[in-house]
C-alpha positions, 0 to 999 in steps of 0.5 A: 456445520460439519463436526470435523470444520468445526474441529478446524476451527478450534484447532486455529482459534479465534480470528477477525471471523470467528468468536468463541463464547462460554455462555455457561449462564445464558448468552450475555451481551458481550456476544451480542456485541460481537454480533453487531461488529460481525455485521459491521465487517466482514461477518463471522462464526460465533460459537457458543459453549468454547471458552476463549482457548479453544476448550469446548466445554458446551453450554446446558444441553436443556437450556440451548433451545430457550438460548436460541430464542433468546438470541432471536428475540434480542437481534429482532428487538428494533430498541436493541439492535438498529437496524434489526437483523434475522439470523438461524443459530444452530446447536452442534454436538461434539464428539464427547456430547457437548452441546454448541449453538453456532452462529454464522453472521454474514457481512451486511450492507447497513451500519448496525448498532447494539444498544446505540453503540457501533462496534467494528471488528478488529483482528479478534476484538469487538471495538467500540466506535464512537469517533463521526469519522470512523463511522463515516468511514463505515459508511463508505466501505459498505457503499456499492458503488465507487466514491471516483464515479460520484458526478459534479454537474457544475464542473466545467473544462475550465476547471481543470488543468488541461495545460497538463493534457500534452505532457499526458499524451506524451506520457501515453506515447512513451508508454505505449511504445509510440502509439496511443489512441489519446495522441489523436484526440480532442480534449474532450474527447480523451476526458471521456475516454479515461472515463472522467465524464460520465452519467450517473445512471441513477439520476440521469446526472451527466458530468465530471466525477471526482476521478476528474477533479482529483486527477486534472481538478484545479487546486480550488475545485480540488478544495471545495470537493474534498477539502480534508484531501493532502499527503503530508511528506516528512522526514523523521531522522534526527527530530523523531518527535517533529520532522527534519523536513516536510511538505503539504501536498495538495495539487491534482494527482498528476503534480502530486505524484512528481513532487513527492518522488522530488521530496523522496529523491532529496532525503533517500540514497540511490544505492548501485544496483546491476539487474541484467547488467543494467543498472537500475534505480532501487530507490526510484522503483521502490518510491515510484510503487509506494507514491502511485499506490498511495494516490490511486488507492485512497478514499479521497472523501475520507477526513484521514490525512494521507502521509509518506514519512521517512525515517532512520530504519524505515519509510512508509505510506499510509492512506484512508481506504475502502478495505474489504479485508483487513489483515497483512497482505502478501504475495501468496495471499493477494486478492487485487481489489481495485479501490479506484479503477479509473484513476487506476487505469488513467495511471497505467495509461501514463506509465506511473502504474503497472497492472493490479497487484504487480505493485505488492511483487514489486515492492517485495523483489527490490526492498530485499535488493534496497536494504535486506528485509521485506516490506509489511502491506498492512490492508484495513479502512487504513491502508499502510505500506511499509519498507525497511531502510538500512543506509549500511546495507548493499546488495553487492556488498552486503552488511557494513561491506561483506560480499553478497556476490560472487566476485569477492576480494581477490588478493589485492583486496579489490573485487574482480569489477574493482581490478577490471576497471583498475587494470584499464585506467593503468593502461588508459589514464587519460580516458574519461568515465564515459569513455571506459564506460564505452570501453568496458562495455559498462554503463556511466553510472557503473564506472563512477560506482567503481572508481568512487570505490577505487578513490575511497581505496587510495587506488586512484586519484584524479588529476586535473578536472574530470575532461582534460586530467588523468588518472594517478594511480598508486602502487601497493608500495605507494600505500 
């Protein structure tokens, strides 16, 4: 290693990836644990000789060969490390004469134990693990192979919900502008297009996988395949300890997707929002992202129960995944790692997902629009999406009603939409909404914004039922 990389590196300090160690009195077995969690992550950098801010106060320049031994003899000894590894630790110098031994340990395909102990790397502490299931989990992450491509030879077509196939192709259709290739294909056919038939090309195996089963699986079949697999949807406003409301959620993906955004509908406000002048739904995009995330990026062989949760000042998802980082992602940092690629691309096919990573810009663009704040992605073996909510917070108007545009309150105390719309009911009273909506060039739902505001103001009144009334409107000296 280069001296000024290594300067680098203790300028930053320690990480998920890199380890200082003292081992002023020879190497101890905290670094071998470390070690091991390297091994069991993403690798990393040890370096010993640092104490654990940075300080580099080298270990014996005499003793640092028999160190190095030592290191050697431990991580090749199969009664102390299973399965054994072979590393080459290198002793650096510093600008003062300090002696370091540096270790670079890369990630590895196998689960590693030090002493019958697991340890896993998370953020800059080696952690034991003793839980069956984070093992497990451990297990699937380093899997070279997708978990969705697994193949059921004993599913047949009667085993999934193919009812749902004309809905899927319209859905396709509507996408696509019109023309899509599954419009004209036999059900089979179009089962192995999406590629949810297949052959294991290890075994010879020819059948369904479990991308098929989760997306179009009967209930049963869904069970018996991963029968720990539900979202759990709650809302967690007044009874913070329990729930206000709550759904199971354990039906193919398909069905899973349009109930959670009915669930979402029912507790979130859908706040007015003008994009190009046309009004777009901040809370259907908003959930429309979260919800497909959380369904086509799990790992479904996980026992981790998937939840979207609702609550006074926030919503998030979180999921069992296969992460191959840990840490929060953003825009600047974002690496797309397609977790499950055919139900992935099944998913954009229908139109309930965009391309990869368009949904972390997404969520970034509206939350700001929804409440102010942006959203944290949270990436690890549990994966987390979460968006600020604030019922007080417009876009237009701010916090508690202050102006975020430019048509502020004129003198009349209304804005410059506000006394548009009042001018043209004065002069049209008996007008509906969608006949102002067509007058003024405005869509329904932007009129009913405003006069909703105008009512609150005592500006208007409506007189008579919503097809046959009129507009009452009241002066200032009426006021």
């Amino acid at each position: 290693m280069e001296l000024k990389e290594f300067q680098s590196i203790l300028t930053i300090g320690e990480t998920v990836a890199v380890e200082f160690k003292r081992c002023g009195n020879g190497i101890e077995s905290d670094t071998y644990e470390t070690v091991c969690s390297f091994l069991n992550r993403f690798g990393g950098d040890i370096f010993m000789g640092v104490l654990d801010d940075g300080t580099v106060v080298g270990v014996p320049e005499k003793a640092a060969p028999d160190m190095v031994k030592n290191f050697i003899a431990v991580i090749s000894n199969p009664a102390l490390f299973s399965p054994t590894i072979y590393l080459t630790p290198e002793v650096i110098k510093d600008e003062k004469g300090h002696s370091i031994i540096h270790v670079h340990i890369p990630p590895s395909a196998e689960v590693h134990s030090y002493k019958k102990v697991v340890y896993d790397r998370v953020d800059d502490a080696d952690v034991k693990v003793t839980a069956t299931s984070q093992i497990a989990a451990m297990y699937i992450r380093k899997q070279n192979i997708f978990t969705e491509k697994k193949i059921y030879p004993f599913v047949t077509m009667a085993d999934l919900r193919l009812d749902l196939l004309p809905r899927i192709r319209q859905m396709a259709l509507t996408h696509a502008g019109g023309k899509h290739p599954w419009d004209h294909m036999e059900d089979q056919e179009l089962l192995q297009s999406a590629g949810l038939y297949g052959m294991d090309i290890s075994t010879g195996e020819k059948g369904y996988n479990l991308a098929a089963i989760m997306l179009l699986g009967k209930d049963h079949i869904i069970l018996n395949a991963c029968p720990a697999y539900e979202t759990d949807a709650l809302v967690r406003k007044v009874n913070v300890d329990r729930y206000d409301d709550r759904e199971i959620i354990r039906t193919n993906l398909i069905e899973s997707f349009d109930l959670l955004m009915e669930f979402a509908r029912k507790h979130l406000l859908d706040k007015f929002f003008l994009e190009n002048e046309v009004n777009v739904s901040l809370r259907n995009i908003l959930i429309r992202e979260m919800i497909s995330n959380t369904l086509m990026h799990r790992e479904f062989t996980s026992t981790y129960a998937a939840k979207f949760v609702i609550e006074k000042d926030r919503m998030y998802v979180e999921n069992a995944s296969r992460a191959s980082k840990q840490g929060i992602i953003t825009p600047e940092n974002l690496e797309p790692n397609p977790k499950n690629p055919i139900i992935s691309s099944f998913f954009r096919n229908i139109g309930r997902a965009d391309r990869l990573g368009s949904g972390v810009r997404n969520l970034y663009k509206y939350s700001k629009f929804y409440s102010g704040a942006e959203p944290t992605f949270m990436e690890g073996d549990v994966f987390r999406i979460i968006v600020p909510l604030n019922d007080a917070y417009s876009f237009d108007f701010g916090q508690n009603g202050r102006s975020n545009q430019s048509n502020q309150s004129n003198q009349t105390g209304l804005t410059e939409e506000e006394q548009k719309l009042l001018n043209w009911i004065k002069r049209n009273p008996d007008m509906t909404n969608a006949l102002i909506a067509e007058s003024l060039d405005w869509s329904v739902s932007k009129v009913k914004y405003y006069v909703q505001k105008l009512k609150r103001a005592n500006k208007i009144k409506r007189a008579g039922t919503s097809r046959k009334g009129y507009w009452e409107v009241f002066e200032e000296e009426d006021n």
